[in-house]
N, C-alpha and C positions, 0 to 999 in steps of 0.2 A: 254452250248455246248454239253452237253453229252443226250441230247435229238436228236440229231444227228448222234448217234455213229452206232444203229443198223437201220439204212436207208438203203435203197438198190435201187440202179438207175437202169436204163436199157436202154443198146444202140440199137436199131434195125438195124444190119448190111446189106449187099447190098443182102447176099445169103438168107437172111429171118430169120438168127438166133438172136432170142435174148441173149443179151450179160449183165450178170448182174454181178455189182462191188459195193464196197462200195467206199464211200466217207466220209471223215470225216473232215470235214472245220477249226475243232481247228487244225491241222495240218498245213494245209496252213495260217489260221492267224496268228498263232505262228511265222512261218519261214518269212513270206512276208510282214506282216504289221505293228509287233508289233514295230518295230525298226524305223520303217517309217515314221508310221502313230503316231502325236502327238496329244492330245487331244486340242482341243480347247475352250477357255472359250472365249464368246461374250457374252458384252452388247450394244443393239439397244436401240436407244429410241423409243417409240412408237407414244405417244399422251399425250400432255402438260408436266406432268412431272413423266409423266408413263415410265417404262422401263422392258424390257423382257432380261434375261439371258439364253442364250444357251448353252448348253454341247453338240459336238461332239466328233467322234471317240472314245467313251468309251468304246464301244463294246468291242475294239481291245484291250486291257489293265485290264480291269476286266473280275470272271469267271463267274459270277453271272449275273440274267437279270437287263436290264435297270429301268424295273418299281419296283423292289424293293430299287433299288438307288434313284430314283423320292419321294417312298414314305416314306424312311427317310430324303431326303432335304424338304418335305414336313412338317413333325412333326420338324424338326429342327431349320428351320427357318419360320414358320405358312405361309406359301404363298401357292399359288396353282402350281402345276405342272405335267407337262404328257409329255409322250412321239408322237413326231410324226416321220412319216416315209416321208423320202424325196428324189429325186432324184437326185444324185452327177451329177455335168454339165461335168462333167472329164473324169470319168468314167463310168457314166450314171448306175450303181446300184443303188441299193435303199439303204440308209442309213437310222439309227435310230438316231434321235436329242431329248434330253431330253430340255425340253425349262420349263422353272421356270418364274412367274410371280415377277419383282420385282429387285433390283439391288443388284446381290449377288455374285459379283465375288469373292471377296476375301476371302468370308466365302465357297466357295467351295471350293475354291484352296486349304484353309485348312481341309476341310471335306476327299477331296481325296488324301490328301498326310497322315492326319493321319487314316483314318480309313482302307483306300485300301491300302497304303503303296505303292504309285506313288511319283517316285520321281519328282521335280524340274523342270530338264529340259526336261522331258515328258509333260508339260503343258503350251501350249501358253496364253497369254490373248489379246483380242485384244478388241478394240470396247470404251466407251466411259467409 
């Protein structure tokens, strides 16, 4: 988040003045989503007895980027994984989904409760 801090936006007002402010989004995630927004852990099956696990809204909860969480579930549990970017049907943002090849729910639940220090009832599981 702090790649964000020295941004500067700019409104083009009606009389022709540019109007320029900052913006700083850990702000508003802080206040707006952190309390809201639960992470979610899915598993999908894919194909015979293939399975994909999903992490959302992690964003909101940790300060750190997603592909460095990706690439220690990755050396943790040897399976493949990345981040994609997708778009909420809700809200219609773009969200980041860390998706992990493989059926890892439990071991992440544990990964993110002891290494980020997320509690409990911040992490839903849903899926099979």
């Amino acid at each position: 988040m702090n790649l964000f801090k020295n941004l500067l936006y700019c409104n083009k007002m009606d009389t022709g003045e540019i109007q320029l402010f900052r913006f700083d989004p850990s702000e508003e995630l802080s206040t707006k989503n952190r309390e809201t927004m639960k992470i979610e852990i899915h598993t999908m099956k894919r194909t015979g007895r293939k399975f994909i696990t999903r992490i959302s809204n992690l964003q909101y909860h940790i300060d750190i980027h997603l592909k460095q969480v990706v690439k220690q579930c990755r050396e943790k549990f040897v399976c493949g994984g990345t981040v994609k970017k997708e778009l909420d049907k809700d809200t219609a943002e773009i969200t980041e989904v860390i998706q992990l090849q493989g059926h890892h729910k439990n071991s992440v639940k544990t990964l993110l409760i002891e290494n980020y220090n997320i509690s409990v009832h911040d992490i839903v599981e849903r899926g099979v």
